[in-house]
C-alpha positions in Angstrom: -10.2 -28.2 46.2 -8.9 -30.4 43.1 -6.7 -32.9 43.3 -3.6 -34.0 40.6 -2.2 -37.1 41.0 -2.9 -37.3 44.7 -2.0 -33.9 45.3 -4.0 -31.2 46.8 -4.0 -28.1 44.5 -5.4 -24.7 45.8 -6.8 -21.7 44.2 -4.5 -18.6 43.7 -6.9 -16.6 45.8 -6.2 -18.8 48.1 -2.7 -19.0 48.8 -1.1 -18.8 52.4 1.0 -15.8 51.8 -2.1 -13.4 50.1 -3.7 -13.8 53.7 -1.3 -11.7 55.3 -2.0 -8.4 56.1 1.2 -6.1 55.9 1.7 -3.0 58.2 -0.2 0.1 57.2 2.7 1.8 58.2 4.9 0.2 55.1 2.0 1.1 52.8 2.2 5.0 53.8 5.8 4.9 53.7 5.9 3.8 50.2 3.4 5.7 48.9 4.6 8.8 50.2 8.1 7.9 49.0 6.8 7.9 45.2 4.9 10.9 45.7 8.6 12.9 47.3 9.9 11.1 44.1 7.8 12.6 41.8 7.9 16.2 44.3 12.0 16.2 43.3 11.5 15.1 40.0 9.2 18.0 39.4 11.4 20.5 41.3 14.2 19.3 39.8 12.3 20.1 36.3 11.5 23.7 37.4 14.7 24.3 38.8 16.7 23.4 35.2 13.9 25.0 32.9 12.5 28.1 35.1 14.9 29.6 37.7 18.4 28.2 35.8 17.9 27.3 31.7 21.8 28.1 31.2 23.5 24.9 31.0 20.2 23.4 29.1 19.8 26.4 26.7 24.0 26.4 26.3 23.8 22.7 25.2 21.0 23.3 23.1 22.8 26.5 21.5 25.7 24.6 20.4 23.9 22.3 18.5 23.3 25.3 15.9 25.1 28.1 17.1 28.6 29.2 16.2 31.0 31.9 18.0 33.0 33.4 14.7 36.4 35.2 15.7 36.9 38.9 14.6 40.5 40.0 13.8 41.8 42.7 15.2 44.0 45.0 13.4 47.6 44.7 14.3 49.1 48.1 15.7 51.4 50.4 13.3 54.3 51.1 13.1 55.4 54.3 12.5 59.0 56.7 12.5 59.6 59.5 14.5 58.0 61.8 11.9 54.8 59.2 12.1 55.7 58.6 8.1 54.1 54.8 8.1 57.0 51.7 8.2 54.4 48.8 8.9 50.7 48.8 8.7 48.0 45.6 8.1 46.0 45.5 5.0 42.6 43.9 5.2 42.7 40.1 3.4 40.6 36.9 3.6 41.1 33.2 4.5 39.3 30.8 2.9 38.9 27.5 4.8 36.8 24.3 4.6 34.9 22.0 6.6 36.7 18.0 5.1 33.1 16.5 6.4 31.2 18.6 4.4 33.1 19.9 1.9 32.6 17.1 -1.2 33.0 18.5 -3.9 33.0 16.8 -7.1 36.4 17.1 -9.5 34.7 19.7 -11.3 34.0 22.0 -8.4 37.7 21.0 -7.2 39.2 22.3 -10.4 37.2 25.5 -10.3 38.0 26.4 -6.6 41.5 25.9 -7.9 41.6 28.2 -10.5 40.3 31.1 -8.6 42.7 30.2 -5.9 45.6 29.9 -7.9 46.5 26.6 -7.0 47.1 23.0 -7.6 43.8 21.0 -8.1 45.8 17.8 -6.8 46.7 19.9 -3.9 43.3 21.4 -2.8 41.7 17.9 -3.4 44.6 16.9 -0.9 43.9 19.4 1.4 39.8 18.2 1.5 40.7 14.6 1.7 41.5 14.3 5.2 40.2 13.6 8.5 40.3 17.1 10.1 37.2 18.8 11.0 38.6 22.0 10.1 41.6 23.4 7.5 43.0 26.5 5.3 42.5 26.3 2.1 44.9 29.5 1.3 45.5 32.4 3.1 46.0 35.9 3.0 44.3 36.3 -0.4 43.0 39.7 -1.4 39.4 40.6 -1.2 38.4 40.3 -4.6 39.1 37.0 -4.8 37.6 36.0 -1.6 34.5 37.2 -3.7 35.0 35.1 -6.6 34.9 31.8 -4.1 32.3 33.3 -2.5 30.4 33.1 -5.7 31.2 29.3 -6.4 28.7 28.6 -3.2 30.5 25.3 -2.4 29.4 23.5 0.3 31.5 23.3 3.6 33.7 26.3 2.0 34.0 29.4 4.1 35.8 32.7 5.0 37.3 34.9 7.8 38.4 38.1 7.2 42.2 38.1 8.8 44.9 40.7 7.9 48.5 41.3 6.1 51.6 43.0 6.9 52.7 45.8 4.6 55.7 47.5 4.7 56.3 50.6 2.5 59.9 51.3 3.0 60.8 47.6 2.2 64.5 46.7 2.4 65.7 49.8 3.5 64.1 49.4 7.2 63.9 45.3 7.1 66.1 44.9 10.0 65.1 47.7 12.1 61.1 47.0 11.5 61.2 43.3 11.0 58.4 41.1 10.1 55.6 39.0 11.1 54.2 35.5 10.0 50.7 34.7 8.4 49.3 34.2 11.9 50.2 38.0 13.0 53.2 37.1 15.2 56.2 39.1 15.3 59.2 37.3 13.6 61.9 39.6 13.7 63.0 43.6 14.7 60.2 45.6 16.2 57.9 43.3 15.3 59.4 40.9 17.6 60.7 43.0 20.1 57.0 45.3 20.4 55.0 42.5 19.7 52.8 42.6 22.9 51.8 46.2 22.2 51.2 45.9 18.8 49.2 42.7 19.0 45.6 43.6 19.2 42.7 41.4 21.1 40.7 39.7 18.5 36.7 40.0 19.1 34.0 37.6 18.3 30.2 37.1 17.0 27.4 34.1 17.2 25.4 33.3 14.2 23.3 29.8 13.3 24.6 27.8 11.0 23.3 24.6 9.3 24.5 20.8 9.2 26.8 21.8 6.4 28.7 24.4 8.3 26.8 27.2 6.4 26.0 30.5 7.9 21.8 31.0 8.5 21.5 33.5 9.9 23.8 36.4 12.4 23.0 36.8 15.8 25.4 38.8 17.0 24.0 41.1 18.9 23.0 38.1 21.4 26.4 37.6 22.1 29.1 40.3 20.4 32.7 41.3 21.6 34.3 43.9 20.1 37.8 43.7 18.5 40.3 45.8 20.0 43.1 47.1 17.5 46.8 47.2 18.7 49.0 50.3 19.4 51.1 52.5 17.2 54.7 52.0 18.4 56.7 55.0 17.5 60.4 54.5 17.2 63.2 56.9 17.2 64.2 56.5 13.6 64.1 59.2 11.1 63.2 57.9 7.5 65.3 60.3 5.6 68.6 59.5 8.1 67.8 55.5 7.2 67.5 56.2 3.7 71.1 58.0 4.0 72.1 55.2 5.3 71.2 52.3 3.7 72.0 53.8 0.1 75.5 55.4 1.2 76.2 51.9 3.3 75.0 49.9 -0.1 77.2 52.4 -2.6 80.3 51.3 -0.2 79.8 47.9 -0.6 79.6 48.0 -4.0 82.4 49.9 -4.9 84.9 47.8 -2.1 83.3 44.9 -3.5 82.1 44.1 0.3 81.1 41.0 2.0 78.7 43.0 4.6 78.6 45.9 6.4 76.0 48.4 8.7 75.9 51.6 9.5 74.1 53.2 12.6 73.1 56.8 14.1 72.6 57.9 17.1 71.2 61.2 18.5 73.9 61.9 21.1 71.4 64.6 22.8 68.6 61.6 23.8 70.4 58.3 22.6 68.0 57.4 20.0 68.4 54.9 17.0 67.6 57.4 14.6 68.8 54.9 11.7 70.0 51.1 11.7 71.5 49.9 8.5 72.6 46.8 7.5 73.9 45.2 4.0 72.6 42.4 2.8 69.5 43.2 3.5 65.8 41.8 2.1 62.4 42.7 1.0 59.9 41.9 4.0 56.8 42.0 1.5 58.4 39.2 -0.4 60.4 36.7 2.1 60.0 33.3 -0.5 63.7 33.2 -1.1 65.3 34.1 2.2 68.7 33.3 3.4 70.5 33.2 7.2 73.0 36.2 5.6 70.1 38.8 4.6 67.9 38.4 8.2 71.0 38.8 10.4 70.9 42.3 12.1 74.5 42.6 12.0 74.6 45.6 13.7 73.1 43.9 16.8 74.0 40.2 16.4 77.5 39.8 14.7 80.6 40.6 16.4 84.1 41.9 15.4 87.6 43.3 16.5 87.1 47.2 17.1 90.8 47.0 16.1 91.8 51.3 16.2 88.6 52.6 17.6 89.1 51.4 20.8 92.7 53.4 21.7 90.7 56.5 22.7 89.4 54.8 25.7 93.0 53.9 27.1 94.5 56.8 26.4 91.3 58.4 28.4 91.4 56.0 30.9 94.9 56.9 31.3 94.4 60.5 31.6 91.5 59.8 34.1 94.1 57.8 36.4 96.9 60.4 36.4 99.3 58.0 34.4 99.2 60.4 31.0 97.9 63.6 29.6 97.7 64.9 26.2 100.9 66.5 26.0 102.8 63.9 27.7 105.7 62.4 24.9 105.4 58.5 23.9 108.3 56.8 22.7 107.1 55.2 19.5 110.2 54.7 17.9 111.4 52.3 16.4 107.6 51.3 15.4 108.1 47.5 17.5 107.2 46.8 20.6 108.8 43.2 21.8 106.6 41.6 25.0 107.5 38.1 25.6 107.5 36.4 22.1 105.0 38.6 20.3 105.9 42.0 18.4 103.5 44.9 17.9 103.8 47.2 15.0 102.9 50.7 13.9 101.4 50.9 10.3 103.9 53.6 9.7 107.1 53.8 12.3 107.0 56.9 14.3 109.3 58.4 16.8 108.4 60.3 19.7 104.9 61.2 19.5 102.6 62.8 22.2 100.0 61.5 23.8 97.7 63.4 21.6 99.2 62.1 18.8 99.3 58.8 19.5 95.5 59.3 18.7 95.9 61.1 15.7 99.0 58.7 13.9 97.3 56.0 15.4 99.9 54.6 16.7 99.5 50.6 18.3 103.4 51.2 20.3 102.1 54.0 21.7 98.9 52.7 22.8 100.2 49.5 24.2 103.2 51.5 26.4 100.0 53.7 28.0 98.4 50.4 28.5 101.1 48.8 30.7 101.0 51.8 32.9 97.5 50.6 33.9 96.4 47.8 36.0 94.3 45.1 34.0 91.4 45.2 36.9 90.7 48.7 36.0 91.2 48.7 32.3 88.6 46.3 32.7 86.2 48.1 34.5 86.7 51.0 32.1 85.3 48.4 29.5 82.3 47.1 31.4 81.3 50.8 31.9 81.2 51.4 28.8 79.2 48.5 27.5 81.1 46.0 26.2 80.8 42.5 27.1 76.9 43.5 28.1 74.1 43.3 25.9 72.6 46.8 24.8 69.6 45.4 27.1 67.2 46.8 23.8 64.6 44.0 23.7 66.1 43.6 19.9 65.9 39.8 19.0 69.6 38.1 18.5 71.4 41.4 20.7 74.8 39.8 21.4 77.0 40.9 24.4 80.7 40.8 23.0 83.5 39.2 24.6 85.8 40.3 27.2 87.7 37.7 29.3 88.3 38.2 32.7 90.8 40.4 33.7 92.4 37.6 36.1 93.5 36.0 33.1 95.1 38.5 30.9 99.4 38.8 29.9 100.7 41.7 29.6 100.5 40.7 25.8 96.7 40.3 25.6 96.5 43.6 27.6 99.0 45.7 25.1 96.4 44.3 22.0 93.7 45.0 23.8 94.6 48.6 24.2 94.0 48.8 20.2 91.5 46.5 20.0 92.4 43.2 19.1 91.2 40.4 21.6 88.6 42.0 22.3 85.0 41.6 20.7 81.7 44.1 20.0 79.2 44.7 17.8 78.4 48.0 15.9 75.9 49.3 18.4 77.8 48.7 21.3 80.8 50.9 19.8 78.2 53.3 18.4 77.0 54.2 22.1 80.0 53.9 23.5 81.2 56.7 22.2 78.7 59.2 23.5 81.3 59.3 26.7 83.3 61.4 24.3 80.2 62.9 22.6 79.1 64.0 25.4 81.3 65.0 29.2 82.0 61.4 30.2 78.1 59.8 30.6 77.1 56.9 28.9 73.9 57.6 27.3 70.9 54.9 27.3 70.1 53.7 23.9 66.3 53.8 22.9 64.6 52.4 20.3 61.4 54.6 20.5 61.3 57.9 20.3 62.7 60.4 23.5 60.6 63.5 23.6 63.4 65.3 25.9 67.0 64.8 25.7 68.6 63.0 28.9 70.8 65.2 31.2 73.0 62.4 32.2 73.8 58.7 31.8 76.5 56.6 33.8 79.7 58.7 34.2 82.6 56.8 32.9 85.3 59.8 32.6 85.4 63.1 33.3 84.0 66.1 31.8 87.7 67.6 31.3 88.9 63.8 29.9 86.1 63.8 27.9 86.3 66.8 26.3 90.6 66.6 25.6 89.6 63.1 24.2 86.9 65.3 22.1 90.2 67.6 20.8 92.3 64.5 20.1 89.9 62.9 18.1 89.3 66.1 15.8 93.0 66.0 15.1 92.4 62.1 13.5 90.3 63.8 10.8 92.5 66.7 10.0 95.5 66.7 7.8 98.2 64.7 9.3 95.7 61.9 10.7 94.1 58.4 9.2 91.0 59.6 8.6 90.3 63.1 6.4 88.3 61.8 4.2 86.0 61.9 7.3 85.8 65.4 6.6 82.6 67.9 6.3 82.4 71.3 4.8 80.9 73.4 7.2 81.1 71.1 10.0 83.5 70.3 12.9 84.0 66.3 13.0 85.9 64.0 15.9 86.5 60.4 14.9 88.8 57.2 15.1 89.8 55.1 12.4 90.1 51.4 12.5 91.5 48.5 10.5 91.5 44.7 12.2 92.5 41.6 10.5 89.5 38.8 11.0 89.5 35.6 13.1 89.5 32.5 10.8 89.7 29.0 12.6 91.7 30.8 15.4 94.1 32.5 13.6 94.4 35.7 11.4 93.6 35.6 7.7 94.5 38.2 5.4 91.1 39.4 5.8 89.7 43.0 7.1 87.0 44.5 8.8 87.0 48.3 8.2 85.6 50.6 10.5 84.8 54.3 11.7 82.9 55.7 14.9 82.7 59.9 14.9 80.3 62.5 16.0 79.7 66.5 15.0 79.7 68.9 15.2 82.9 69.4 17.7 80.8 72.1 19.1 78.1 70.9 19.9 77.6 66.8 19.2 74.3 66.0 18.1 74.5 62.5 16.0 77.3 59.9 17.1 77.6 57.3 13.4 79.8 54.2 13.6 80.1 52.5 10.3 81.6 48.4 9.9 82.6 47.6 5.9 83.2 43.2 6.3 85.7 42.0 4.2 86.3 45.2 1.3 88.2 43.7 -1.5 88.6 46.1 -4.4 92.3 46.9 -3.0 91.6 49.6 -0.2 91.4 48.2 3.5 92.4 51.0 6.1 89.5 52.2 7.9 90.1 56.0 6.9 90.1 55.0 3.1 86.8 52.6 3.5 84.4 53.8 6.2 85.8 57.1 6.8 83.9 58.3 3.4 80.7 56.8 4.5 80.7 58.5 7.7 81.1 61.8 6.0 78.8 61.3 3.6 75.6 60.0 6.1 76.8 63.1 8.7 76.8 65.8 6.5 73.5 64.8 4.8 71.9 64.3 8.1 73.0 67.4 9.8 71.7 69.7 7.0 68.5 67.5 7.0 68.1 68.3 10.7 69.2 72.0 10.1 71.8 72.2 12.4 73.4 75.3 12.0 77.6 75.1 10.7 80.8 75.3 13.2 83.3 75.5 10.8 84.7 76.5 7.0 83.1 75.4 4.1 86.4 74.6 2.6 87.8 71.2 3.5 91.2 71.3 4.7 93.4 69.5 2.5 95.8 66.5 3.9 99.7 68.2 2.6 101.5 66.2 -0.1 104.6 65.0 0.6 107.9 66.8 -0.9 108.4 64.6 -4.8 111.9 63.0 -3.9 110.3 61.6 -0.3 107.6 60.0 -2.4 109.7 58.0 -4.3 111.8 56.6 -1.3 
């Protein structure tokens, strides 16, 4: 015992609280507490490394290990024939890693030059905080090589692929496009792009700290690509190619703001060829404008104007109001309902219902018209497809315009019956008339091809309306009607003319839309063509002096292209001249 200042100081052996004895039980409870610690710990260990190493061997794996995406090729597409309209091209993508790509100004100005760009640009491009960005794109193969030979650092490549389409301009809107990331923009492109988009595949390799490939170990961890599918559409190359050049020869010579052209196979209701004017190159797309990508065939809209009267006059066959010989006073060439006037081109008298088809005559159309109630020259409409969209899957397909038949005057019905007031676009007309094409069904348009022609669409008519309808519309071709021109040695040809001023700001300009819708041979129709000239301007207008001849020309080439045998004379007949003295009047 020591003392400090009076105060007793004991040892630390000593002290009170080290001369208790604790519980054994507290002793064996902690020890065997570490040791179940150490039990888990080691359990735990064997677990992770031994009977499950995924997550560990994953999160050690991505330290080095990359998964590199391998394109797949995108799907063709190809014409009836299988003649090639869009196929990919193997190219490469260079890209860079920001982080590890520092180059110095030198190396910057040589990546440049073999990439055919800006230095300031590319050096704008690495200066950034992305971990990842394209460099270009799309570049061909041998120049993918020449980079390849710089061996920058953080600079790599991915094999990708282009678009290519061999017919260019001539199948732009029909075909379409795609952007630099494989997507369908436009066309069948757009409209097929699920099919024709392929499932991209992948590969591991090791690469370094500086984003450099060491070595490929693929076979660890490899998915295959899997390529699209060939779509295979209805069109014929050689019927597009009439087309497009007869369509772009009309334009020229009307000097033309627009127009399109389309053929249908009235046997299956194929596309077999979709024109439009102005058109573009889809291999070269830097200087594109709203007016070249619009498929006006599809998406714009005008007054049939002419082409429309041979559905009154069959509707009013089909009710029992008319038939083809019943008489039609024309005369004096007006019609006065309410405050409005209609007028023929050319006053006629008494004309039959027959040829109030072949003269074309708006008085004659407009009288049929009021023998019809609106509800069911409505219907008439709806079943034949205007005012619906052609349901296609074609990007921008418009539906027309026809207002409800509550709200119609007996004005608004009398234009409608010639086709003013009314609204469709060129494929809607196109199909329409495979009613008269064919006995009374509506055929179902296809884009891709039909291996067997359809027996029957949606009646609309009658097989006996049909086919008078069939005989009236052969008259508007022959001598004596608006359209000869329409003409074809050797073949038999049914069509309507027509001629409708254009909407400007809500009212009429002196503007025109010139149009013609046919089909032949009489005997036996095979292709249905409607052609639309926008706005002609070289001092002819009328329908049977501007479309007329395009029609004739596209028909007769296609029908001796598809070898269909002749129905008629080889010799054209010829429209009469007047007597000299009633040419002067």
């Amino acid at each position: 015992m020591m003392r400090f200042k009076g105060k007793v100081a004991h040892k630390f052996a000593e002290n009170p609280l080290l001369q208790m004895r604790l519980p054994t039980w507290r002793s064996r409870l902690l020890g065997l507490l570490i040791i179940g610690s150490f039990v888990v710990l080691i359990g735990r260990a064997f677990y992770l490394q031994v009977l499950n190493n995924d997550f560990l061997q994953e999160k050690g794996e991505s330290r080095y290990r990359r998964d590199i995406e391998i394109s797949a090729s995108r799907g063709r597409i190809a014409d009836r024939h299988g003649d090639v309209l869009a196929i990919s091209t193997p190219m490469k993508s260079v890209w860079a890693v920001p982080q590890v790509a520092r180059l110095t100004p030198e190396q910057v100005v040589q990546l440049a030059s073999v990439l055919e760009m800006n230095p300031r640009q590319l050096a704008q491009k690495l200066d950034t905080e992305k971990t990842f960005v394209f460099l270009r794109r799309q570049i061909p193969p041998a120049v993918a090589e020449r980079v390849a030979e710089l061996k920058l650092p953080g600079i790599g490549q991915d094999k990708e692929y282009r678009r290519f389409y061999p017919t260019g301009e001539m199948t732009a809107h029909m075909v379409g496009f795609t952007g630099v990331d494989d997507r369908g923009l436009e066309g069948v492109e757009l409209a097929f792009h699920g099919q024709l988009l392929g499932q991209p595949g992948s590969r591991s390799v090791i690469k370094d700290r500086r984003g450099q490939i060491v070595e490929d170990v693929g076979s660890i961890k490899l998915k295959q690509p899997q390529d699209g599918k060939e779509v295979r559409l209805a069109l014929d190359s050689k019927i597009q190619y009439l087309a497009y050049s007869h369509l772009k020869q009309a334009i020229s010579e009307h000097n033309a703001k627009a127009g399109g052209v389309v053929v249908i196979d009235a046997r299956t209701g194929e596309i077999v060829a979709l024109a439009n004017w102005p058109t573009y190159n889809p291999n070269n797309r830097d200087s594109l404008s709203g007016a070249q990508l619009r498929n006006r065939a599809l998406t714009d809209t005008f007054e049939p104007g002419s082409t429309l009267k041979p559905f009154t006059i069959a509707l009013g066959m089909e009710s029992g109001k008319v038939r083809s010989e019943t008489i039609i006073n024309c005369a004096p060439g007006r019609l006065t309902i309410g405050n409005a006037t209609i007028s023929d081109a050319h006053p006629h008298g008494a004309l039959s219902v027959a040829q109030v088809i072949q003269k074309s005559s708006n008085v004659g159309a407009a009288k049929i018209a009021a023998m019809l109630p609106s509800q069911t020259m409505w219907q008439m409409f709806d079943d034949v497809g205007f005012g619906q969209a052609p349901r296609l899957g074609f990007p921008g397909e418009v539906t027309g315009r026809v207002r409800p038949w509550k709200t119609w005057k007996p004005i608004e019905q009398a234009t409608m019956s010639y086709g003013h007031g009314i609204s469709v676009s060129l494929i809607q007309l196109a199909r329409a008339y495979s009613v008269f094409a064919r006995d009374g069904d509506l055929v179902p348009l296809s884009l891709t091809r039909v291996d067997a022609p359809v027996t029957s669409g949606a009646t609309v008519f009658s097989a006996r309306t049909a086919r008078e309808v069939r005989m009236m519309l052969e008259m508007a071709v022959q001598p004596g009607g608006t359209a000869p021109k329409a003409q074809i040695p050797g073949y038999r040809v049914a069509g309507k003319t027509g001629t409708a001023h254009k909407l400007e700001g809500g009212r009429y300009a002196n503007k025109y839309v010139s149009s013609f819708v046919g089909f032949a041979p009489v005997s036996d129709p095979r292709l249905i063509i409607a052609v639309m000239i926008d706005e002609p301007s070289a001092g002819k207008h009328y329908g049977g002096a501007v479309a007329a001849p395009v029609f004739a020309s596209v028909m007769g080439s296609s029908l001796r292209t598809l070898g269909i045998p002749p129905d008629a004379p080889l010799v054209v007949a010829e429209t009469p001249k007047a007597p000299l003295a009633k040419a002067r009047l």
